[in-house]
GUSE-129912 format. One record per residue (C-alpha): y, z, x. Coordinates in steps of 0.02 Angstrom, whole numbers, plus 32768, in hexadecimal, padded with zeros to 4 digits. Layout:
BEGIN
YZX/...
end
This chain:
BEGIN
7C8E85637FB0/7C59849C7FA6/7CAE844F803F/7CE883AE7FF1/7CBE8314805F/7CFF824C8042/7C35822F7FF9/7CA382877F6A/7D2382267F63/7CFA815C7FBB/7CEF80DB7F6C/7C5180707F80/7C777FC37F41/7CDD7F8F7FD1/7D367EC67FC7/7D0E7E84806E/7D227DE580D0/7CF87D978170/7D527D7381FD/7D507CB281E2/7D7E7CC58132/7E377C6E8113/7EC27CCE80E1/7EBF7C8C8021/7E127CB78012/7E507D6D803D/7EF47D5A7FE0/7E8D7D2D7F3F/7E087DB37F4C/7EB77E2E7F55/7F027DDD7ECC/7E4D7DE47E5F/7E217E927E76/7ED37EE47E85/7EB67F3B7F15/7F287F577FB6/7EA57F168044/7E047EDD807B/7D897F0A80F6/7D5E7E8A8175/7CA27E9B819F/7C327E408238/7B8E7DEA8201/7B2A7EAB8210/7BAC7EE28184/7C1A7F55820E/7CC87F6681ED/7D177F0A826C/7DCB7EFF8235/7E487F1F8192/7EC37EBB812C/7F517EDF80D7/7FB77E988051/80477EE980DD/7FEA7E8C815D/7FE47DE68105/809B7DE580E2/80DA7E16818E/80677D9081C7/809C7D0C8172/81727D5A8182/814F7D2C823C/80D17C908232/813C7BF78282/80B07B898285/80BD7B3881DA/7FF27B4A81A5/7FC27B5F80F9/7F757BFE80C1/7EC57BAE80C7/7EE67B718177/7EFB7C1781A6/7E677C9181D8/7E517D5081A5/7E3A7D8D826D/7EDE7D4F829D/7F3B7DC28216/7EC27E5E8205/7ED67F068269/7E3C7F0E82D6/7DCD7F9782FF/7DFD7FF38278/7DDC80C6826F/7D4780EA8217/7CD6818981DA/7C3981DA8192/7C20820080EB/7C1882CE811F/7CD282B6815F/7D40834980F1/7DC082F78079/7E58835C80CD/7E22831D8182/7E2A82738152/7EC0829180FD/7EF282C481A8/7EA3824B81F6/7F1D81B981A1/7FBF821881A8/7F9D821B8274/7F60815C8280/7FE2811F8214/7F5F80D08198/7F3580CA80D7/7E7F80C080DF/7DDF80D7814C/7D4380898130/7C9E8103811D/7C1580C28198/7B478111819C/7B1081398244/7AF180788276/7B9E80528268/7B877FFA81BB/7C0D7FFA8145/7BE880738095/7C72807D8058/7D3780A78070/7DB6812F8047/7E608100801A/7EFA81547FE9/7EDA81427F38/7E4081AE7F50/7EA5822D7F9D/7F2282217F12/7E81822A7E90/7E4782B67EEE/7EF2832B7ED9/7F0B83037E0E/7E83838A7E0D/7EE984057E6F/7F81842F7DFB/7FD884D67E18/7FE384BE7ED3/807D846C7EF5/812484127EA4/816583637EC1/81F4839F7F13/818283E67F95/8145834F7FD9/81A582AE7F83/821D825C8015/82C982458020/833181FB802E/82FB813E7FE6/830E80A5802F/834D80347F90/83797F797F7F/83E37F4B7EFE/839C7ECD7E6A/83F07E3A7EBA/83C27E447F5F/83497DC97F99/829E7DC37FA4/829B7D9E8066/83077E348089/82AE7EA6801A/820E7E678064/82727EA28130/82A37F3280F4/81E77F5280C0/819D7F2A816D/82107F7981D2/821B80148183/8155801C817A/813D803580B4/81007FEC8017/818280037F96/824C80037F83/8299805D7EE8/83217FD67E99/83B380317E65/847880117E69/84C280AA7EAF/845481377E6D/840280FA7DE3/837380B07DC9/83597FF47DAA/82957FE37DCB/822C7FE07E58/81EE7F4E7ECE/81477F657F2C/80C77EDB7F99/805B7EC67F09/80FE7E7B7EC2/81287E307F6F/80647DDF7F60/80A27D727EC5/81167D0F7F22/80AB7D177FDB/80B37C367FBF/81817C437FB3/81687CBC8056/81107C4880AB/814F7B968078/810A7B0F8062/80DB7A98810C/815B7A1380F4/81EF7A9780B7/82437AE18179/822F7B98818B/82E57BA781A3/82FF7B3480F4/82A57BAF8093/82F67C5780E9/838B7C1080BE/836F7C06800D/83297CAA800D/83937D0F8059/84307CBE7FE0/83C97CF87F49/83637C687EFE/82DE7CF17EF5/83307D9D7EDD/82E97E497ED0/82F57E407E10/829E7DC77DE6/81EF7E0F7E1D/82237EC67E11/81CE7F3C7D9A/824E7F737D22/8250801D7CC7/81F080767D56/818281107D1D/81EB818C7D76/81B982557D7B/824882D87DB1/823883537E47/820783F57DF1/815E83987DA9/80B683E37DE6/806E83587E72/7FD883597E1B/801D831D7D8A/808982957DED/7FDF82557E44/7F8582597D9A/801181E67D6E/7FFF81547DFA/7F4781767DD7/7F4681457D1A/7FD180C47D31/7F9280747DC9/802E807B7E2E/805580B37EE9/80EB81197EDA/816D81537E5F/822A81707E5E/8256822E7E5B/82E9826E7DF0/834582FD7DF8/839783657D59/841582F57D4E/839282637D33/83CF82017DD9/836C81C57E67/8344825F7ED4/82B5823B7F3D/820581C27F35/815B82097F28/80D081827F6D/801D819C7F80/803F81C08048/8099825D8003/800382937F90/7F868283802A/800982F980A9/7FF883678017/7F2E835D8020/7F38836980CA/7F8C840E80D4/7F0A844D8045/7E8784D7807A/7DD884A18044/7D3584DC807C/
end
């Protein structure tokens, strides 16, 4: 049988930056290509660190010292040393390999250490639409969800995000579904997080957190949902062709049962047998 390796699956254009690049220039290049990090890269083209739209936000949700995003440099938000692989690596081990380091991507290095390309989560949700049959969404969606309500603010949704480690809150009143608010949406208002330099930090968490900027207004409304007896394939073939992250589960009843995000799809490639 082929033993399927991330050559199959990397991608090869990877958005990079360099260490002395500001945090705009990185926030721009996310914004641009509508993607969920960059690779930070020294001047022999190694991978030398990783950035977040998660690591931008928490940066700047703790930031006292009133810079501007252009007065701000990438190696004082990025993660550095970041894991990294060869191309012969199987799919399922680096599947693994995240789960255990707690990470959404790892960057695909030749054998001088240069950077060829990376693997994200998406991949590993590409990789599964092509394994339907295998297993339901039920069988790996989580639950229960964290939620925020549509007039929550921004600044607590944005908390609730960091300290619970994840990308995306459903929106619903009780148990049904209102939309969904995720740190691409979170990226829209990353200014209004960070304030202007005249405006006090504790000015502008004050207006937040009474609802100047609530959940609602930069929530996605009308989710794409799927329910819990779907085939995952199916469900990842869905954030595939929609270009999403995660979506609400429902149950028979049509309420809010569970979330299925693309961490979920890669457990479920990681607990695939492949030769």
């Amino acid at each position: 049988m082929i033993r399927y390796t991330v050559r199959d699956i990397m991608t090869h254009r990877v958005i990079t930056v360099r260490p002395k690049d500001t945090l705009l220039d990185a926030h721009k290049l996310l914004q641009r290509h509508g993607i969920a990090r960059v690779v930070v890269v020294d001047e022999e083209y190694r991978p030398i660190g990783i950035m977040t739209r998660k690591d931008i936000i928490e940066f700047l949700m703790g930031d006292i010292s009133g810079r501007a995003l252009d007065d701000i440099e990438v190696e004082e938000v990025m993660k550095s040393n970041p894991v990294c692989v060869r191309e012969s690596y199987s799919i399922p081990e680096a599947a693994r390999l995240m789960l255990k380091k707690g990470i959404s991507s790892l960057p695909i290095i030749d054998s001088n250490g240069k950077l060829i390309g990376i693997v994200t989560k998406t991949d590993m949700c590409r990789f599964y639409t092509n394994l339907r049959g295998l297993n339901k969404v039920r069988d790996y969606m989580s639950s229960p969800v964290i939620t925020v309500r549509p007039y929550d603010s921004v600044f607590k949704a944005a908390l609730l995000m960091m300290n619970m480690n994840i990308s995306r809150l459903v929106v619903a009143v009780g148990r049904e579904i209102r939309g969904v608010l995720t740190l691409s949406d979170l990226m829209l208002v990353v200014p209004l997080l960070k304030g202007p330099k005249e405006m006090p930090r504790r000015v502008l968490r004050a207006l937040l957190t009474r609802g100047v900027c609530c959940v609602a207004d930069i929530m996605t409304s009308d989710p794409i949902t799927v329910h819990e007896t779907e085939d995952l394939a199916t469900a990842a073939r869905l954030m595939i062709l929609h270009r999403i992250s995660g979506l609400p589960v429902l149950n028979e009843e049509n309420l809010l049962s569970g979330i299925l995000t693309k961490t979920d799809i890669t457990r479920a490639v990681a607990d695939i047998k492949l030769k």
